[in-house]
C-alpha positions in Angstrom: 0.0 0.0 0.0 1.3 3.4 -1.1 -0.2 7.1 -0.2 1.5 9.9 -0.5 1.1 13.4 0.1 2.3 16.4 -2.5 3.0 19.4 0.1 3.9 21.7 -2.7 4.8 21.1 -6.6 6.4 24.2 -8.2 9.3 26.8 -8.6 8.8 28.1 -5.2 9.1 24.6 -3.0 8.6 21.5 -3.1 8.0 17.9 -1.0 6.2 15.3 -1.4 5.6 12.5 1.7 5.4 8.5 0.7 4.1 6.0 3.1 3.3 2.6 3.8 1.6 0.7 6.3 4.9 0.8 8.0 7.5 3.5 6.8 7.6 7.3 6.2 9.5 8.4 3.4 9.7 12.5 2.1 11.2 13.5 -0.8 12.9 17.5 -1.2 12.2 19.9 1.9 11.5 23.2 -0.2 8.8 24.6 1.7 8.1 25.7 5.1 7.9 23.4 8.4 4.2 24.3 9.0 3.4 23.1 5.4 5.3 19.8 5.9 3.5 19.5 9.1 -0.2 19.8 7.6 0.9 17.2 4.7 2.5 14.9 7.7 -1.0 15.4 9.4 -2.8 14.2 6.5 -1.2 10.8 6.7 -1.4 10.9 10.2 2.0 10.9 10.8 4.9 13.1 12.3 8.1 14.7 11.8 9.8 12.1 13.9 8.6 9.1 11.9 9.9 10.0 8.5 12.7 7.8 8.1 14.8 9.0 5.4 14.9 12.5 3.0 15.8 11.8 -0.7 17.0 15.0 -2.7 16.1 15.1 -6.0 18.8 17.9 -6.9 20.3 20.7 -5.3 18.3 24.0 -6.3 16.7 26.2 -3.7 13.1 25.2 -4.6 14.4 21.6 -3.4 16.4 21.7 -0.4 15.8 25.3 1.5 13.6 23.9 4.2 17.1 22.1 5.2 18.2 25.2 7.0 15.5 25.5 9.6 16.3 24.5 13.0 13.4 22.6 13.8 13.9 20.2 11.2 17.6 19.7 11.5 17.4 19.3 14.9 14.8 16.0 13.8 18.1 14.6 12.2 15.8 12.8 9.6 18.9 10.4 7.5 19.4 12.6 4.1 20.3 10.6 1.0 21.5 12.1 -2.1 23.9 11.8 -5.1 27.3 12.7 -5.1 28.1 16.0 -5.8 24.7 17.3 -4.5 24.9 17.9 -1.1 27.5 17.9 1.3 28.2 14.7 4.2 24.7 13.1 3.1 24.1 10.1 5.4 23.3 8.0 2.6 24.4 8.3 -1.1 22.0 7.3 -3.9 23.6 5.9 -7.0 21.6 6.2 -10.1 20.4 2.7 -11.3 21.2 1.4 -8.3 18.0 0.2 -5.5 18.3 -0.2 -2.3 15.7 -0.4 0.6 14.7 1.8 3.3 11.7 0.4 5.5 9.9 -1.7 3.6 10.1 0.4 0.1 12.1 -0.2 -2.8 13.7 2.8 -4.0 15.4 3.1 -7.2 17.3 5.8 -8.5 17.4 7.2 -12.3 19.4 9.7 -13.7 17.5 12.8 -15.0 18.3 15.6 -17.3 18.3 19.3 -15.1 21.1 21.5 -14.9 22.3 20.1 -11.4 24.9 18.4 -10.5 23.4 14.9 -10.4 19.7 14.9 -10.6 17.5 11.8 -10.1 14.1 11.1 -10.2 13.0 7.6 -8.3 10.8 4.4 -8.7 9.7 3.1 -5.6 8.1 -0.2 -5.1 6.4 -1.7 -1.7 4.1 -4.6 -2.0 2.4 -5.1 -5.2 2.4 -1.2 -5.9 4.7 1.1 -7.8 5.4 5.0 -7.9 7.0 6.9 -10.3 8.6 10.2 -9.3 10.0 12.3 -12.3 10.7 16.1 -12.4 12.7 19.0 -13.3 14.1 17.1 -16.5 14.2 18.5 -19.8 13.5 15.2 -21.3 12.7 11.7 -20.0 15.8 9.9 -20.4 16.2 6.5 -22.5 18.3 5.1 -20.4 15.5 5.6 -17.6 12.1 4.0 -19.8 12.9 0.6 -18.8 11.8 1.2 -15.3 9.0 4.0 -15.5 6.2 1.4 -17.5 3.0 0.6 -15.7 3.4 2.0 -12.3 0.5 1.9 -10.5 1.0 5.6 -9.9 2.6 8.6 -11.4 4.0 11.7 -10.6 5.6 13.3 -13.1 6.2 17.3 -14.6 4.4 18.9 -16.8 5.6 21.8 -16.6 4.9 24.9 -19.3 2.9 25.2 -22.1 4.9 26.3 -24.9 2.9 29.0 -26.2 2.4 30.8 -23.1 6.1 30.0 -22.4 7.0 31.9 -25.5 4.5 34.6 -25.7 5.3 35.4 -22.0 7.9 38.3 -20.2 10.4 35.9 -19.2 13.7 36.6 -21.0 14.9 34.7 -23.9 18.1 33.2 -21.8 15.4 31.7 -19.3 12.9 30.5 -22.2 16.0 28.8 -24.1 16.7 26.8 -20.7 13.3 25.9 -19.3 12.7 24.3 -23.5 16.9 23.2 -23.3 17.4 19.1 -22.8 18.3 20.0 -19.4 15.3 22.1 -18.3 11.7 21.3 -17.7 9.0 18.8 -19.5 6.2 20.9 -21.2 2.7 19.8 -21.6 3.6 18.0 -24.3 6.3 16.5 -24.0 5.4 14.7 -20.8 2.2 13.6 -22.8 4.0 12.0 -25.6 6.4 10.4 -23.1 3.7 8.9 -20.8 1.9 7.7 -23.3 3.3 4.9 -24.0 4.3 4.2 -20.5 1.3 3.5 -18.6 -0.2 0.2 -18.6 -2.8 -2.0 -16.9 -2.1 -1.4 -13.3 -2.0 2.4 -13.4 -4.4 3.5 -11.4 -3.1 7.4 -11.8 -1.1 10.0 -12.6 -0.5 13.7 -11.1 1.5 16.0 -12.8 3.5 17.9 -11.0 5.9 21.4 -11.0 3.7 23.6 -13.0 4.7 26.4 -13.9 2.1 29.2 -12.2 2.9 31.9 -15.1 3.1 29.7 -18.1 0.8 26.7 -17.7 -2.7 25.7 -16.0 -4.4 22.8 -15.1 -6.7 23.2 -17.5 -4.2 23.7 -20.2 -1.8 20.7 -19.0 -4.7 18.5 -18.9 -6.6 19.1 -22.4 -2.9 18.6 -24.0 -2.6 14.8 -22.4 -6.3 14.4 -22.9 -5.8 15.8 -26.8 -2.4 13.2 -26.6 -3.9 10.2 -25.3 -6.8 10.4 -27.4 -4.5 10.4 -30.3 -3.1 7.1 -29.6 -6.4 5.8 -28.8 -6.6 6.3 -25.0 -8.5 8.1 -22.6 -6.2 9.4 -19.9 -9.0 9.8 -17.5 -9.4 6.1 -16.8 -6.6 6.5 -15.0 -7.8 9.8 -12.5 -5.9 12.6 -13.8 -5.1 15.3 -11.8 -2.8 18.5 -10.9 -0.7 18.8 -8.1 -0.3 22.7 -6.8 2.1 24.9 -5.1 -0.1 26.6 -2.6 -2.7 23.3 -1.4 -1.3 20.0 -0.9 -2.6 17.6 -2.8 -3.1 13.3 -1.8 -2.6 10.3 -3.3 -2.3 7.0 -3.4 -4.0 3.6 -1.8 -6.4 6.0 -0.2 
């Protein structure tokens, strides 16, 4: 059995809380304690039971809720790639699992400009998350793994248009579209299209981008995609995760 709770999705912070039956896992700490706490609250858990931190990747967004004294005095084990973060307690080594609790985590390389970004599959039971954002494109080397999870979370972040016909400047538009940027609408679509499969029950997308993308948008393009290839995403309870409510998930 997984649930999870998405605290926050977006350019301004972001975490996201797995559990099981039995262990606590959060991914990023980019948002305020209080936030955390209302997500932790929601699985009816504490900050004292999470038993390990994965980092995605090393921008602000991801990993600025590390500073605050309350939650480094919880000493909650951080795991994350070389070159991320400084004496991690754990590393994680792209395409290599390993276990914490009673999940199965496993590491894939994305394509951000960090140092060593990953994005994670995480198995426990008979159920299977995929977590994937902030990458400019879903890696090959990575599609082996990301098939028919029973869950997905997973960016969609800009809609081209907007990203184009908005103020940003060109430098920032030519990186968020670069390989090592952020997944439009579209391109998430055409990825996941061919990636879900009989036991996915559903898929979030995640890290949208509040000036340049809406739900609305981001869903009619994988609804338009799907029903090109003959699918309708909805069997499989498509929604938007947000950066100002979170948002849960899972075995519910």
């Amino acid at each position: 059995m997984i649930r999870y709770d998405i605290v926050e999705s977006g350019s301004k912070g972001n975490a996201t809380l797995l559990s099981s039956e039995n262990t606590l896992i959060q991914i990023d700490m980019g948002v305020p304690l209080a936030n955390l706490k209302q997500g932790l609250s929601h699985l009816h858990a504490s900050l004292d039971q999470v038993k390990a931190l994965l980092i995605t990747h090393e921008h602000s967004d991801h990993i600025k809720g590390l500073s605050l004294k309350t939650y480094k005095e919880a000493k909650i084990p951080l795991y994350c790639t070389e070159g991320t973060l400084p004496h991690p307690d754990g590393l994680l080594v792209p395409d290599e699992g390993l276990f914490i609790g009673d999940f199965s985590i496993f590491p894939f390389s994305t394509s951000h400009d960090a140092a060593n970004p990953v994005g994670f599959v995480f198995r426990q039971g008979n159920e299977k998350l995929v977590y994937l954002t902030d990458s400019g494109i879903v890696p090959d080397t990575a599609l082996p793994y990301l098939g028919d999870a029973d869950y997905y979370i997973v960016e969609s972040n800009h809609d081209v248009d907007k990203l184009l016909k908005s103020d940003r400047p060109l430098l920032l538009k030519q990186r968020i579209r670069s390989d090592h940027g952020h997944l439009s609408n579209d391109q998430s679509a055409e990825a996941f299209v061919s990636l879900v499969g009989p036991h996915t029950k559903s898929i979030t997308l995640a890290h949208l981008s509040e000036e340049c993308n809406t739900p609305d948008l981001a869903i009619h393009t994988w609804e338009t995609i799907f029903q090109e290839h003959g699918l309708d995403v909805h069997q499989y309870h498509l929604q938007c995760a947000s950066q100002h409510q979170d948002l849960l998930g899972g075995d519910l």
